[in-house]
C-alpha positions as CSV (number, residue, x, y, z in Angstrom):
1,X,2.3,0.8,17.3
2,X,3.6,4.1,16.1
3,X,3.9,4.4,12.3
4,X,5.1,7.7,9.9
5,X,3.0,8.6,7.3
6,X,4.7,8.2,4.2
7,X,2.3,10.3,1.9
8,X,-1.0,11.9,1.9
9,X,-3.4,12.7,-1.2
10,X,-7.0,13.1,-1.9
11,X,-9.0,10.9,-4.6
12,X,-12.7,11.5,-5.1
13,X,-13.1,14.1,-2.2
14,X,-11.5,11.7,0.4
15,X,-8.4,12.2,2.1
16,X,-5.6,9.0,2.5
17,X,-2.1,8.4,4.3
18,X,0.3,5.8,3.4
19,X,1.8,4.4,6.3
20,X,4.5,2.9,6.9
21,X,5.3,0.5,10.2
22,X,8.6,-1.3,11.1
23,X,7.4,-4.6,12.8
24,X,10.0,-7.2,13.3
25,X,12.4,-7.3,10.5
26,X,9.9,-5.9,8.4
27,X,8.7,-2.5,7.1
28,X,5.3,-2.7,6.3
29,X,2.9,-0.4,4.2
30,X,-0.4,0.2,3.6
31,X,-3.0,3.3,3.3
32,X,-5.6,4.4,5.7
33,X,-8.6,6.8,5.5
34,X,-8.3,10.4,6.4
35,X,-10.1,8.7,10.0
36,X,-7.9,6.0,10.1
37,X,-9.9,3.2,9.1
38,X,-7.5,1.0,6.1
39,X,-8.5,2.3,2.6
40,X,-8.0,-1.5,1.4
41,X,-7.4,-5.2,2.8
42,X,-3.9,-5.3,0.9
43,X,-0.7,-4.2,3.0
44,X,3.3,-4.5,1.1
45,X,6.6,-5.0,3.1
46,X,9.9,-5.4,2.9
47,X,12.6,-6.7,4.5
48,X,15.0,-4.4,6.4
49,X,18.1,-6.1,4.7
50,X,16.3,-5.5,1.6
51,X,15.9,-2.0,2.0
52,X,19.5,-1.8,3.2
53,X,20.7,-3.1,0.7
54,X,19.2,-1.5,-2.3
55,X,20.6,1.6,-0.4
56,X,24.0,0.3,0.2
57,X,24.3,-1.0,-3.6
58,X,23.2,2.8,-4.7
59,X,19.7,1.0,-6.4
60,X,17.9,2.9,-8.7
61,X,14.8,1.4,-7.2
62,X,14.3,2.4,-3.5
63,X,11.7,-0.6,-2.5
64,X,9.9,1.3,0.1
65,X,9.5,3.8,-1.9
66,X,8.0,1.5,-4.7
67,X,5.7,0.0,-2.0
68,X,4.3,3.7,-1.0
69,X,3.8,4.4,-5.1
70,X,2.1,0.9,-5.0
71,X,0.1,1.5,-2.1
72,X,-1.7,4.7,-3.5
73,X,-2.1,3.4,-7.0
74,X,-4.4,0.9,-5.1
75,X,-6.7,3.2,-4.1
76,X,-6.3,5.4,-6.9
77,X,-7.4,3.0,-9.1
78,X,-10.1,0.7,-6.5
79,X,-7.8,-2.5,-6.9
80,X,-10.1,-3.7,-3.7
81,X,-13.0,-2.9,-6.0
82,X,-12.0,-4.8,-9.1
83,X,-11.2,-7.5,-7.2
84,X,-14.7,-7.5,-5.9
85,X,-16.1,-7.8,-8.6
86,X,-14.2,-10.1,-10.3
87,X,-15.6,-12.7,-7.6
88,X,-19.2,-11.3,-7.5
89,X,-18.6,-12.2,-12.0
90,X,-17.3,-15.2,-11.0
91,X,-20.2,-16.1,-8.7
92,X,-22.3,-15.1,-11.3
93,X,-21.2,-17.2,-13.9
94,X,-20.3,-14.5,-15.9
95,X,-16.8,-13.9,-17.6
């Protein structure tokens, strides 16, 4: 599957790609480790008539763009982590 790499940028000493992947009608998203491992379970798409469309209409919001900004602010801010602990509170008992 080839894919183009949207954006690269370091966090915490570690380099990361966002990726981006047409597959079907879809262009999907999601970053990766500097070896190509996924940074994070979560992956964002869109739908190619989307995309088209916010181009066609002259959209102040590109949504692949959005997806890419989305994407890194994941990692940048450990959205896997918080989510991990969230259910390791929850299994806890504590809120």
């Amino acid at each position: 599957m080839s894919y183009t790499v949207r954006k690269s940028f370091t966090h915490n000493g570690n380099n990361y790609e966002v990726r981006s992947t047409e597959i079907g009608n879809f262009i999907t998203i999601k970053a990766f480790k500097e070896d190509g491992t996924a940074a994070d379970p979560f992956e964002f798409s869109v739908t190619m008539d989307v995309q088209k469309d916010a181009k066609l209409t002259n959209s102040i919001i590109n949504p692949e763009e959005a997806l890419v900004a989305t994407a890194e602010e994941y990692v940048l801010n450990d959205r896997w982590g918080e989510y991990l602990k969230a259910l390791s509170d929850l299994e806890k008992g504590s809120h």
